[in-house]
C-alpha positions in Angstrom: -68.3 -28.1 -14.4 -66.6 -28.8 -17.5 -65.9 -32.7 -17.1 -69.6 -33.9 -17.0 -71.0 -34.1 -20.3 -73.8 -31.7 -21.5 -74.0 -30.7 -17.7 -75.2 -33.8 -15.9 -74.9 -33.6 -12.0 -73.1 -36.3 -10.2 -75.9 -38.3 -9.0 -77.6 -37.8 -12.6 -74.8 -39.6 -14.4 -72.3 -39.3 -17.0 -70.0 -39.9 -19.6 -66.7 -38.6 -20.3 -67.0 -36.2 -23.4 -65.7 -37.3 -26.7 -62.8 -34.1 -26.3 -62.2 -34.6 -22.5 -59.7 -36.3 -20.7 -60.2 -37.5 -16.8 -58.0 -37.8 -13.9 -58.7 -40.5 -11.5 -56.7 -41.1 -8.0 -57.2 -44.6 -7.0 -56.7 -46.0 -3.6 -56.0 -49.8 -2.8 -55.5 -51.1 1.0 -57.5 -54.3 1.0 -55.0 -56.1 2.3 -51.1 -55.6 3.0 -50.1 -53.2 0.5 -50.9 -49.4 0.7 -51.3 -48.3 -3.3 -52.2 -44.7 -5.0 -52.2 -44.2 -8.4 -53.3 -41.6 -11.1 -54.7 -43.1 -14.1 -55.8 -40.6 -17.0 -58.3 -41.6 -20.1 -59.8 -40.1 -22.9 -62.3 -41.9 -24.5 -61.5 -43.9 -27.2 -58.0 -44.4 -26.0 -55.7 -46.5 -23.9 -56.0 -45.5 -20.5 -52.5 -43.7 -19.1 -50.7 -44.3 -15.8 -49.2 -40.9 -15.0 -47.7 -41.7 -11.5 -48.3 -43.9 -8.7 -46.4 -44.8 -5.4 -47.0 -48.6 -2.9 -45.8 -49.1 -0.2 -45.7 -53.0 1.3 -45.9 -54.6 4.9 -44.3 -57.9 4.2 -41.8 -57.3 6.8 -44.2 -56.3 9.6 -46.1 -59.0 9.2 -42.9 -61.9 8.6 -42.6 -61.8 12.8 -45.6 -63.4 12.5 -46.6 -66.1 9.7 -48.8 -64.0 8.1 -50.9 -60.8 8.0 -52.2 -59.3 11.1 -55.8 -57.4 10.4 -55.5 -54.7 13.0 -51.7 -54.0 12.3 -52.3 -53.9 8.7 -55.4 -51.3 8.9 -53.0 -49.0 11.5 -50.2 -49.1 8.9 -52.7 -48.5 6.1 -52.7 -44.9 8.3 -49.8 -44.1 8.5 -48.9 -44.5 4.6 -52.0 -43.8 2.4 -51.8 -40.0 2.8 -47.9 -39.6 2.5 -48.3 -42.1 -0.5 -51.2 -40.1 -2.6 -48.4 -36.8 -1.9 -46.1 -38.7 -3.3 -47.9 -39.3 -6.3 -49.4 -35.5 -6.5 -45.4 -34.5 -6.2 -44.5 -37.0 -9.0 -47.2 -35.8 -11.8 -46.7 -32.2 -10.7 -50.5 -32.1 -9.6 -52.9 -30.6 -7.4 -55.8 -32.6 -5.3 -58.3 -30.2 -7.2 -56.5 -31.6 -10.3 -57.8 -34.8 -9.8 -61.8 -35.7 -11.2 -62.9 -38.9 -9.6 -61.3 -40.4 -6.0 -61.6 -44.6 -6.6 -60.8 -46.9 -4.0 -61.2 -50.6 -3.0 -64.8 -51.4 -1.4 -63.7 -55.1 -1.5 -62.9 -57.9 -1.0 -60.2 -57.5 2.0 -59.8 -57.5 5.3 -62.5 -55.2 6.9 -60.5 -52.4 8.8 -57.8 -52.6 5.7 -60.9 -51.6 3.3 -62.5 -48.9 5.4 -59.2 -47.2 5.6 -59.0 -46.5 1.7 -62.6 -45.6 2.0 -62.8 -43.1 4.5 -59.4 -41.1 2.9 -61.1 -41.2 -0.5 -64.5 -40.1 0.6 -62.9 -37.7 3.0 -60.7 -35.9 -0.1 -63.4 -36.2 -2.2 -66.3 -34.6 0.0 -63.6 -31.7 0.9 -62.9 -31.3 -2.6 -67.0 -31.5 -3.8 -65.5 -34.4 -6.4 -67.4 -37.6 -6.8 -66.8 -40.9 -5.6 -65.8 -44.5 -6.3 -65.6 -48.1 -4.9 -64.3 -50.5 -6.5 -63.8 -54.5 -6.9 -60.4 -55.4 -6.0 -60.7 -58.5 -8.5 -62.0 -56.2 -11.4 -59.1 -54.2 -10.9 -56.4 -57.3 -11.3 -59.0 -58.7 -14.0 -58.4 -55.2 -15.9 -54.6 -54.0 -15.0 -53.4 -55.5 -18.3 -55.0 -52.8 -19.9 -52.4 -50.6 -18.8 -49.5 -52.8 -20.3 -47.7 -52.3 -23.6 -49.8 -55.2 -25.1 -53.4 -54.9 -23.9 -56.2 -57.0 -24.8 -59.5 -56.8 -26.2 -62.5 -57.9 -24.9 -63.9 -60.3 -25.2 -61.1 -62.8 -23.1 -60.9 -65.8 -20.5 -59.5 -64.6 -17.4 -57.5 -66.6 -15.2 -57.3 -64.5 -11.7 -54.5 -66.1 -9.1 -54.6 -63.5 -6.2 -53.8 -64.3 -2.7 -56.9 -66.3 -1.9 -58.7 -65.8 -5.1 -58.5 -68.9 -8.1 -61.2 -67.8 -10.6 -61.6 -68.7 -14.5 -64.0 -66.1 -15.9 -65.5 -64.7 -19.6 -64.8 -61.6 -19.6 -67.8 -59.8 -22.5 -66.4 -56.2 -21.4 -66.2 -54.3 -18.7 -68.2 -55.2 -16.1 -70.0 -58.1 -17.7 -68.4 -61.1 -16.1 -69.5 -64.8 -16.3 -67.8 -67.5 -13.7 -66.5 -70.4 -15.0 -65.1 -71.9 -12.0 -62.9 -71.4 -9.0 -61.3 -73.1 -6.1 -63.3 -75.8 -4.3 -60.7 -74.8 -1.0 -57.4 -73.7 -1.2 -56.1 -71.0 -4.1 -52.8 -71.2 -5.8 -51.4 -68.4 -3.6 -52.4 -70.2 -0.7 -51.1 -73.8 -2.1 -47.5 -71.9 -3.0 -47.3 -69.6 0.5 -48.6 -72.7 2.7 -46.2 -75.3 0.7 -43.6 -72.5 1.1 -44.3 -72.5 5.1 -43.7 -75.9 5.6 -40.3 -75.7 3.7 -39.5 -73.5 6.7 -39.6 -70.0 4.3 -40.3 -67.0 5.5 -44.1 -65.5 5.0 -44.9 -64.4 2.0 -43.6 -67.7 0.8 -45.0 -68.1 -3.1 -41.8 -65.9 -4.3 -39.4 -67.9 -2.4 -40.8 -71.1 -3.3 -40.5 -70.1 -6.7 -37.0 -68.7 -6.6 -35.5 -72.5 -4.5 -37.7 -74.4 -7.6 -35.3 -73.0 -9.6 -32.5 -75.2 -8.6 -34.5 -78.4 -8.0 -35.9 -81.3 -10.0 -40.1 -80.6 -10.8 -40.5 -84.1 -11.2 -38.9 -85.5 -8.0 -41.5 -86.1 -6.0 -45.3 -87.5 -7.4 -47.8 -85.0 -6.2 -51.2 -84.8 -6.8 -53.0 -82.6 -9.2 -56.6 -82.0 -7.7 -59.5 -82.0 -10.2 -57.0 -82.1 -13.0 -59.2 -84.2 -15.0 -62.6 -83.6 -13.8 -63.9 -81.8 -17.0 -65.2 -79.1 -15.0 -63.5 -75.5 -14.4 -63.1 -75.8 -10.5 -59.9 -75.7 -8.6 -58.5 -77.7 -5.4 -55.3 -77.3 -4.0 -55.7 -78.7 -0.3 -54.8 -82.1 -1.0 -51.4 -80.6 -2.7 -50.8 -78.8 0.4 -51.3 -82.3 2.5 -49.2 -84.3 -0.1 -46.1 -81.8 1.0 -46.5 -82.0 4.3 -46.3 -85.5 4.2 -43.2 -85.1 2.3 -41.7 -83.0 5.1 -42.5 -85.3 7.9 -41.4 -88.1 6.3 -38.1 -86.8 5.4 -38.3 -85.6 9.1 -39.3 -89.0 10.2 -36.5 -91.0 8.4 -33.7 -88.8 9.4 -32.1 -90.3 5.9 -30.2 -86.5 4.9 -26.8 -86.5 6.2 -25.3 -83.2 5.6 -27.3 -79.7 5.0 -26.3 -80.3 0.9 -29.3 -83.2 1.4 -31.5 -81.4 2.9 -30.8 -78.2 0.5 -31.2 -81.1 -2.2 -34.5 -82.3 -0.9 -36.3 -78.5 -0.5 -35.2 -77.6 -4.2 -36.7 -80.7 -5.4 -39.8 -80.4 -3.3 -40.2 -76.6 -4.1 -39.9 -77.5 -7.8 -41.9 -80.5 -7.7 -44.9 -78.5 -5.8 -45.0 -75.2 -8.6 -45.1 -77.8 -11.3 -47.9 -79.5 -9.8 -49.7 -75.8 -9.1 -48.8 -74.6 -13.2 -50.2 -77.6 -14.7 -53.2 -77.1 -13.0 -53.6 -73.8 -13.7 -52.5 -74.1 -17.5 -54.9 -77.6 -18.2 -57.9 -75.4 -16.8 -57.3 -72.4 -18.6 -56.7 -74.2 -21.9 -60.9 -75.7 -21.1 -61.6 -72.7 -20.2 -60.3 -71.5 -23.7 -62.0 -74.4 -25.8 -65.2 -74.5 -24.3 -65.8 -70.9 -24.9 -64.3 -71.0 -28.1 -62.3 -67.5 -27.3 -58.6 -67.1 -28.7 -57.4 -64.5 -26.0 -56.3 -65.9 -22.4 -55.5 -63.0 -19.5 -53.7 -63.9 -16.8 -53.7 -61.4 -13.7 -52.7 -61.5 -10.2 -49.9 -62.2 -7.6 -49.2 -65.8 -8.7 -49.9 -64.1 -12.6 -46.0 -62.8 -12.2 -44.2 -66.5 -11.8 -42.0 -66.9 -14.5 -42.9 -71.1 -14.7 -46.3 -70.4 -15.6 -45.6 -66.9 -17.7 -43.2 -69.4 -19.9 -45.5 -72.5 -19.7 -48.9 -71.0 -20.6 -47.3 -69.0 -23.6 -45.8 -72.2 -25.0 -49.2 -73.8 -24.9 -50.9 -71.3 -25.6 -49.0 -69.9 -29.0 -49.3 -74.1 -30.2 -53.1 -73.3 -30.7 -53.5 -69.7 -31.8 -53.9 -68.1 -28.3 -52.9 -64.4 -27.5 -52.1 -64.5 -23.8 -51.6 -61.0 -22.2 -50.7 -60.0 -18.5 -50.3 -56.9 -16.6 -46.6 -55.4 -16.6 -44.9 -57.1 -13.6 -44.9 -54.1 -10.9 -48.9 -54.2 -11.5 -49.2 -58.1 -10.8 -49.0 -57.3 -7.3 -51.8 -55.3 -5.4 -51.9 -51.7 -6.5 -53.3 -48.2 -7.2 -53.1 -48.1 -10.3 -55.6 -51.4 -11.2 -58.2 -49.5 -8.5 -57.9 -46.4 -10.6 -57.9 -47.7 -14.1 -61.2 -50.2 -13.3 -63.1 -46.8 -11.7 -62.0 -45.2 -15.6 -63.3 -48.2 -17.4 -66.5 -48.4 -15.2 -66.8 -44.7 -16.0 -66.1 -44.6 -19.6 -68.0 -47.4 -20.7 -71.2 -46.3 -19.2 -71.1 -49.3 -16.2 -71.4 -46.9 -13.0 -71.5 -43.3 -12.6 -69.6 -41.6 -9.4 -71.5 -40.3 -7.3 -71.6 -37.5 -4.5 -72.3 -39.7 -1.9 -69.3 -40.5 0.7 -71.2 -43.4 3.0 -68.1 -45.1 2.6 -69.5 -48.4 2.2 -67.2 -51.5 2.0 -67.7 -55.1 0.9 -65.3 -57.9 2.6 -66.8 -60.6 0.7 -67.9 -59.5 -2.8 -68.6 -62.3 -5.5 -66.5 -60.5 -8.9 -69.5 -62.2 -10.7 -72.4 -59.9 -9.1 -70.9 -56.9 -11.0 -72.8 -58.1 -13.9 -75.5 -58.2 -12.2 -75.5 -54.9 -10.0 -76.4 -51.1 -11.3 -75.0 -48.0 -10.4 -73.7 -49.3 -6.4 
């Protein structure tokens, strides 16, 4: 075949060819979005996003507080294949079109991950193509690569997704070093939880952020966990215990009058709990930055696309020199495309070869730090 490079096999390994481009289809449903993307690269250039398609459960899962595992896999079903034709009908492709099938091995929910699994390694064995899994963190870590401004290795890495609250080095792809990370709770937790107890409806960071907007962020004295510990580590428990006591003391004292009070009361309290979150996240990434000594700060993620902390870190950050990059907004939620452009990376810089071999094995609970430390998977 004329992709592999001098004619290695699959299991053999290889590189993409100095005049060859490669088509990956990436698969993400780790969680409660269903994602295909295509992502084309040619070595020695800036990976290209040529179609993808999501689809999101958030209203499915609102009846209940939260995501339901065995609701999410089903849905995951129903949407993946209509999703990747979709994207095939988009780029004007053909399944035999496509090189390598990529798709999330982990971290997730279990049933979620096996679903993206078995339809990749399914196309892919009916199609003789090799195979992919991928971290679901390495492909937040790397989705501002696909963004008009994209970095350069090496960077600090500040990943804030869903339960996820990492500072890493980032040497290059696939060569990851932790810093620190949440003791308990992660941002997105802190902002959904917080968001709960405001009485908004599941997923609750968004809205939390939106009714901040028209409140005061220094109303209310919350904590700032670890703020000045000196270490990289994150806790957001005790901010999440701080509202509630808020709530029920507001509750308790029966002091708000009218509904403009109590609309008065969750603006502030929104407002005062994001600041608390930002400055966490900003004081920690700007240790991060000068105890490494590193000049370029990426931000990627769910909580990666609030505006407070987008405006925040870039004003601190431009003060001492700092290039800050993120992903384009539509890729700071959970996607295809980040699954299919970290399967390209891994590929192209010579981190893990694809392989012929669709025992569709997936990882729940996956460390993003033991890439560095694991060979061809």
């Amino acid at each position: 075949m004329e992709l592999f490079h001098h004619g290695t096999n699959f299991a053999g390994g290889w590189r993409i060819g100095d005049a060859m481009s490669v088509r990956v289809l990436g698969i993400e449903s780790s969680c409660d979005e269903t994602g295909v993307a295509l992502v084309q690269t040619r070595s020695g250039q800036v990976p290209q996003l040529l179609g993808q398609a999501l689809y999101s459960q958030i209203q499915m899962h609102q009846a209940y507080g939260g995501v339901v595992p065995e609701l999410a896999s089903r849905d995951h079903i129903r949407r993946v294949l209509p999703l990747t034709q979709q994207v095939l009908q988009d780029t004007q492709l053909q399944l035999h079109d496509i090189d390598v099938f990529a798709f999330t091995r982990g971290p997730g929910l279990a049933g979620a991950l096996l679903v993206g699994a078995g339809v990749a390694c399914g196309l892919a064995a009916a199609l003789v193509k090799p195979v992919l899994g991928v971290h679901h963190l390495e492909g937040h870590l790397l989705s501002p690569f696909l963004s008009a401004d994209p970095p350069e290795f090496p960077f600090v890495a500040l990943l804030v997704s869903g339960g996820h609250t990492q500072l890493m080095r980032v040497q290059d792809v696939g060569h990851y070093e932790l810093l620190g990370e949440t003791v308990d709770d992660a941002a997105g937790e802190a902002f959904d939880k917080s968001a709960k107890l405001l009485g908004l409806d599941y997923p609750g960071g968004a809205a939390l952020s939106k009714l901040a907007e028209k409140g005061d962020p220094k109303a209310f004295k919350l904590p700032r966990p670890l703020l000045h510990s000196r270490d990289l580590d994150f806790s957001f428990a005790g901010l999440k215990t701080a509202v509630l006591t808020q709530v029920q003391k507001a509750g308790n004292e029966q002091s708000m009058s009218n509904d403009a009070e109590q609309e008065s009361f969750r603006c502030n309290l929104a407002a005062s709990t994001q600041a608390a979150i930002v400055e966490v996240l900003i004081k920690k990434s700007l240790l991060a930055l000068e105890q490494t000594g590193l000049k370029r700060l990426v931000v990627a993620g769910g909580v990666g696309a609030n505006r407070v902390l987008r405006e925040q870190l870039q004003h601190n950050c431009a003060a001492r020199g700092i290039r800050v990059h993120y992903p384009e907004l539509h890729l700071c939620t959970d996607n295809g495309a980040m699954i299919a452009l970290a399967a390209a990376m891994r590929i192209e810089a010579g981190v893990e070869s694809p392989q012929v071999d669709y025992n569709f094995e997936v990882k729940p609970r996956w460390p993003l730090q033991t890439l560095s430390k694991e060979a061809f998977n």
